[in-house]
C-alpha positions in Angstrom: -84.4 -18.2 80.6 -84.1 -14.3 79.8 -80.3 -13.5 81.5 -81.6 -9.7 81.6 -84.8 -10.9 83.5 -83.4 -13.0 85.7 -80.9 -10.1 86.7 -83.3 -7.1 86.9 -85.6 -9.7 89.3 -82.8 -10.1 91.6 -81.7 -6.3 91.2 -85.1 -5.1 92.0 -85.2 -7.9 95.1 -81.7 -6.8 96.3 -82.8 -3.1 96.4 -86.1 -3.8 98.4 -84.5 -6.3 100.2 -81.7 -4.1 101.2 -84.6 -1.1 101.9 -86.5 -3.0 103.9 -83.2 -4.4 106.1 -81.9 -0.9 106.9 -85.5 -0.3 108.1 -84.9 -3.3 110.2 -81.3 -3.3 111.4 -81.7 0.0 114.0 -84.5 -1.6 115.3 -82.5 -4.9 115.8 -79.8 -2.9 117.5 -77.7 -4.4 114.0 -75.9 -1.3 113.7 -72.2 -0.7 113.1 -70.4 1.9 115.0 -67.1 4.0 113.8 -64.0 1.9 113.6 -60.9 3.6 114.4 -58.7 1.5 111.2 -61.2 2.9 108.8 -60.7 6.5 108.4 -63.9 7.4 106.2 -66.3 5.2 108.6 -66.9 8.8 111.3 -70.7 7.6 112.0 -73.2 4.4 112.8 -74.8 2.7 109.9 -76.7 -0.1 109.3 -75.3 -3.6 109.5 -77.8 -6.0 108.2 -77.2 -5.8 104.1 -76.8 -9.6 103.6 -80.3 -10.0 104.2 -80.7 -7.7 101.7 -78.6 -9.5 99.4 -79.9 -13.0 100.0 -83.7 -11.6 99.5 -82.3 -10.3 95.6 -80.5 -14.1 95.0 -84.0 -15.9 96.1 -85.7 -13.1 93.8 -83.2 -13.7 90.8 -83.1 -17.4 91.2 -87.3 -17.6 90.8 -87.4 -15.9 87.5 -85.3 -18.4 85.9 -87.0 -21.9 86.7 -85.0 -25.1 86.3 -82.0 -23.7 87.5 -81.5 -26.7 89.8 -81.4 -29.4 87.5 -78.0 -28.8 86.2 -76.6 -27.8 89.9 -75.9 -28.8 93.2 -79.4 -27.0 94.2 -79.5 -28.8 97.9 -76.0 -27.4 98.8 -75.8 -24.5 96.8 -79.0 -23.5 99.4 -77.7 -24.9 102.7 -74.2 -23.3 102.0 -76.1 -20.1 101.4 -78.2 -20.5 104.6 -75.5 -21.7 106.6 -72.8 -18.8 105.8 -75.5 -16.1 105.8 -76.9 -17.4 109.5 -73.6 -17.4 110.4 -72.6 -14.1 109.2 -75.6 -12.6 111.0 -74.5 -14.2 114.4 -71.3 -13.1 113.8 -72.9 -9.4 113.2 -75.0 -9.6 116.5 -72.4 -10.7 118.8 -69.0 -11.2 117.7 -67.7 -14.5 117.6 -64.1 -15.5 118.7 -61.7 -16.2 115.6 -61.1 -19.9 116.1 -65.3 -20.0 116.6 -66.1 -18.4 113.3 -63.6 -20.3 111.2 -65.3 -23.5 113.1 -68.8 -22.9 112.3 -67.2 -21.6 108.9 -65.9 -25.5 108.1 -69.0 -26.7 109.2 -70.9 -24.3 106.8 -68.8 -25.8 104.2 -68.5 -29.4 104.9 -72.2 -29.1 104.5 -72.1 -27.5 101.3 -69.4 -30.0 99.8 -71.0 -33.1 101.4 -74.3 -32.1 99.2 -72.5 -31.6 96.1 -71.0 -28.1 96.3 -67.0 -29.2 95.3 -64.4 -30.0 91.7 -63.5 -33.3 90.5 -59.5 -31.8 91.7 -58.1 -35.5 92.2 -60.7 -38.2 91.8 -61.1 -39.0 95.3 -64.6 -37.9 96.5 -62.8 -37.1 100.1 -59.7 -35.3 99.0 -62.1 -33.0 96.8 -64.5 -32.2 99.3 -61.7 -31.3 101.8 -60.3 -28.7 99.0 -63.4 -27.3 98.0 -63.8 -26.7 102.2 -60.5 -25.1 102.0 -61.5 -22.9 99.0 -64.7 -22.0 100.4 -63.4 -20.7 103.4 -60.7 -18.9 102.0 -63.1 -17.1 99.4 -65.4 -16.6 102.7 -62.7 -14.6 104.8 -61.3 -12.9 101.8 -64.6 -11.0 100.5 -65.0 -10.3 104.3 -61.3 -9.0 104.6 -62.2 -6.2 101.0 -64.9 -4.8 102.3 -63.4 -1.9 104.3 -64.4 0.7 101.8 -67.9 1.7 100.8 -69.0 -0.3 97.2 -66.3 -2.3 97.2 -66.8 -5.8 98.2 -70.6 -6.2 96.7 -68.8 -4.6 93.1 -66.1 -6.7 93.2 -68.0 -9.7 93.5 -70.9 -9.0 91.1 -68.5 -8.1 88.2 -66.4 -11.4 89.1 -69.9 -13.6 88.5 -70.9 -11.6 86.2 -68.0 -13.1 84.0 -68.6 -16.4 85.3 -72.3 -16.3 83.7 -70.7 -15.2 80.8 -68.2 -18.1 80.3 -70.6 -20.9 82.0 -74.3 -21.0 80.9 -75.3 -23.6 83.6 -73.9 -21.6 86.0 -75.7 -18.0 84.6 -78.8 -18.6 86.7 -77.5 -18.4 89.8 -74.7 -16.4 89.3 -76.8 -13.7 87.5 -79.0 -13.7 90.4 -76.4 -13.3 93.0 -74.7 -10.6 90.6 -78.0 -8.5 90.7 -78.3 -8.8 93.8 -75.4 -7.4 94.6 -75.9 -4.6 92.2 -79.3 -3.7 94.0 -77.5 -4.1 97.5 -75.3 -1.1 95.4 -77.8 1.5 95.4 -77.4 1.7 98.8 -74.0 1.1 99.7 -72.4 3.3 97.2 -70.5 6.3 98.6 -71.2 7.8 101.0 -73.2 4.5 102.1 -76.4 4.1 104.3 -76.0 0.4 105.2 -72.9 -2.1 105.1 -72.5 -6.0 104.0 -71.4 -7.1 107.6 -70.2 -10.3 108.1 -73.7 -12.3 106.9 -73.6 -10.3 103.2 -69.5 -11.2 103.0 -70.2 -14.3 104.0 -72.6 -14.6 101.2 -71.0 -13.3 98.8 -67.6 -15.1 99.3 -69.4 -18.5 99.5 -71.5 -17.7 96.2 -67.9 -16.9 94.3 -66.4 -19.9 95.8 -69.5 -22.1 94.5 -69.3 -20.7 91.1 -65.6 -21.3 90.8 -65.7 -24.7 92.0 -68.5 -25.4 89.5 -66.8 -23.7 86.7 -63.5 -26.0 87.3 -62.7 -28.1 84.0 -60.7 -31.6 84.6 -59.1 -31.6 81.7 -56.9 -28.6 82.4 -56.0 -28.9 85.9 -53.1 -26.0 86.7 -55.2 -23.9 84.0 -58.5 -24.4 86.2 -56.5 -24.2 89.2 -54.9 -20.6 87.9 -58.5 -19.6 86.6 -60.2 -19.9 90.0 -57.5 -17.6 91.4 -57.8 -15.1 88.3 -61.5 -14.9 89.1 -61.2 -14.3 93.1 -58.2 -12.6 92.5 -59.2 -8.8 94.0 -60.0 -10.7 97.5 -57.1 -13.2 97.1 -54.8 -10.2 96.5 -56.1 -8.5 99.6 -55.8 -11.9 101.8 -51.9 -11.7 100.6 -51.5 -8.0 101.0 -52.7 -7.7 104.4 -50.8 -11.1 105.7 -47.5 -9.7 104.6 -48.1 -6.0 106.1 -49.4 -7.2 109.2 -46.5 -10.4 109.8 -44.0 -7.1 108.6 -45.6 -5.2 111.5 -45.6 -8.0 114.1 -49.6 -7.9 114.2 -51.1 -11.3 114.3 -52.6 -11.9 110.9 -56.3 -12.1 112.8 -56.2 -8.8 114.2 -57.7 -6.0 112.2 -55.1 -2.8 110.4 -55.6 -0.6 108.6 -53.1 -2.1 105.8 -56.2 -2.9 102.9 -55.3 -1.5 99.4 -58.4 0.1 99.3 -57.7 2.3 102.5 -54.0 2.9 101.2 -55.4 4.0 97.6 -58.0 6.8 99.6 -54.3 7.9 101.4 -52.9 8.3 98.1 -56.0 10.5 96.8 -58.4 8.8 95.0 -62.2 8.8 96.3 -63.8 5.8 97.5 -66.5 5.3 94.6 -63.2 5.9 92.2 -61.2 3.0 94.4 -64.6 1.0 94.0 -65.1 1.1 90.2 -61.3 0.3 89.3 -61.4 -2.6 91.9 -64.8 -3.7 90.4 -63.3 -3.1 86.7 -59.4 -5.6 87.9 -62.2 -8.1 88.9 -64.0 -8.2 86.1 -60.8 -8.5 84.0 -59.2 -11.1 86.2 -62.5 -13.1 85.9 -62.8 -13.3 82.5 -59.4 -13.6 81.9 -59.8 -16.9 84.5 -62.7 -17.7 82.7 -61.1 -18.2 79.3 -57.7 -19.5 80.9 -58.6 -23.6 80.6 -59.5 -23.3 77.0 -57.0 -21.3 75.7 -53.3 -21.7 73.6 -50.8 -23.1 76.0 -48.4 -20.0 75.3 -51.9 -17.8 77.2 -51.9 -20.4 80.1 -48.5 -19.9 81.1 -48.5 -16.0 80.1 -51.7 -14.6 81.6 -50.9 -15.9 85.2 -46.9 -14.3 84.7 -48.5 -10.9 83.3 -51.1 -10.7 86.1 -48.4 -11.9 88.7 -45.8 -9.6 87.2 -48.8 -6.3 87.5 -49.4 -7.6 91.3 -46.2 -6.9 92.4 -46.1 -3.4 90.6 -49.2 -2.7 92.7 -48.2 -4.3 95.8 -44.6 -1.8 95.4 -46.9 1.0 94.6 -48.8 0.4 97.6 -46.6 -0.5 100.3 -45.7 3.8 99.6 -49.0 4.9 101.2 -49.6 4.1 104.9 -52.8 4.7 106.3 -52.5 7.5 109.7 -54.4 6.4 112.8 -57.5 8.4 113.1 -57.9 10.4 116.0 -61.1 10.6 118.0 -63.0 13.6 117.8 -64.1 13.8 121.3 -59.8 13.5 122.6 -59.2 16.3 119.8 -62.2 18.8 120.9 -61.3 18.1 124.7 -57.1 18.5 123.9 -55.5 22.1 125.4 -54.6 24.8 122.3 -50.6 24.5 121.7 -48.0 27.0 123.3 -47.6 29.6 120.6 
């Protein structure tokens, strides 16, 4: 298997793939209008970019045969159906929170019942219930990032990008979901002509969950467990983030706010491809770094995690400074009276 073939095939997939699905989405009535908690989203886009992303995995993952017989192939392919299918519904008609983490635990109960899950304790039930939990998390967390153009598709490429690296029976399919994303890119770099929705973060989370539970290594089981957060840990760190802000706020912790970092960085004056390619360059780090964590000196197991923890809180401080202002809607200020002089 050629890693640089396998990731241009799934690049040049993801890019057609996306093409063709912003052709389709207007004609689908699968477009996103404005939302009021996202100040740079001022005009409808496309909505249908998962399909666009799944069409660059399927591309990647035929130029490098055999992948499957070192994986999980039937789950890895029914998770990826299930959470993508679901993620479109979602995108067509907006399901109810308890409904979408529902069909979300079916989604991954199938997954982990065909293989998709980590040898945490031994016991084939307890693992599959975790890797549920994990899957889930990771599922809701690259859905909660990607608020800002770039961002959620970057973050998630670079972080299975690393994976490949640091897990050669895992490159196949991670290098195919990473080019994938990277073709999805072209279009959904700033300022961008068609978004993830729901079905491509649903994708995507569920392919980083996969490739962390994979990855997991028995014999160092608080250094695995540490390296699976290092390698979500962009998404985790939103999940936390936002929960905090919004339980501060009194907002329930499903409602949406404008509280992401990536919103409170644009307040404080960087541009959204500059927000994208620092988030894309801490996942990249943390992935490596989470990567490398279960076979390294115990004195890096125990001081990676502290120094990562330790430069989390100095963002979260830094951020907490920068609160995002409710946009107004145009139409209110065009229609409002001048002021008294």
């Amino acid at each position: 298997m050629s890693a640089a073939l396998v990731f241009a095939a799934a690049a040049a997939g993801g890019a057609l793939g996306t093409l063709a699905a912003r052709w389709l989405a207007p004609r689908l009535g699968m477009m996103c209008r404005p939302n009021p908690l996202v100040p740079q989203h001022t005009r409808t886009v496309a909505y249908l970019g998962g399909v666009g992303v799944a069409v660059g995995i399927v591309s990647g993952a035929a130029a490098a045969p055999g992948w499957w017989r070192a994986l999980p192939a039937w789950g890895l392919a029914a998770g990826a159906v299930s959470f993508l299918a679901l993620g479109v519904l979602d995108d067509a008609r907006p399901l109810s929170p308890r409904g979408k983490l529902a069909l979300q635990a079916v989604a991954a109960s199938l997954a982990a019942a065909l293989g998709v899950a980590a040898p945490f304790t031994g016991s084939p039930v307890v693992d599959a219930v975790l890797a549920v939990g994990w899957m889930m998390a990771m599922v809701n967390a690259v859905n909660l990032v990607d608020v800002s153009d770039g961002l959620a598709a970057g973050i998630c490429g670079a972080a299975l990008l690393a994976v490949a690296a640091a897990h050669p029976e895992l490159a196949p399919v991670a290098l195919a979901t990473a080019g994938a994303a990277a073709g999805f890119l072209v279009f959904n770099l700033p300022p961008a002509s068609i978004f993830l929705g729901d079905a491509g973060a649903h994708l995507l989370g569920f392919a980083l969950a996969a490739a962390t539970l994979r990855g997991w290594r028995p014999g160092a089981p608080v250094a695995g467990a540490a390296g699976m957060v290092l390698t979500a840990g962009v998404p985790l760190f939103e999940v936390c983030l936002l929960l905090a802000v919004r339980r501060r706020k009194g907002i329930p912790w499903w409602k949406g706010s404008s509280d992401h970092f990536a919103l409170r960085l644009q307040v404080a004056g960087w541009s959204r491809l500059q927000t994208a390619v620092v988030a894309w360059a801490c996942s990249a780090i943390l992935a490596v770094a989470g990567a490398l964590l279960p076979g390294a000196p115990l004195a890096a197991q125990v001081g990676v995690p502290l120094l990562v923890t330790a430069a989390s809180a100095a963002a979260w401080h830094a951020l907490l400074r920068w609160e995002v202002p409710p946009r107004r809607a145009p139409v209110a200020a065009a229609a409002a009276p001048a002021a008294a002089p």
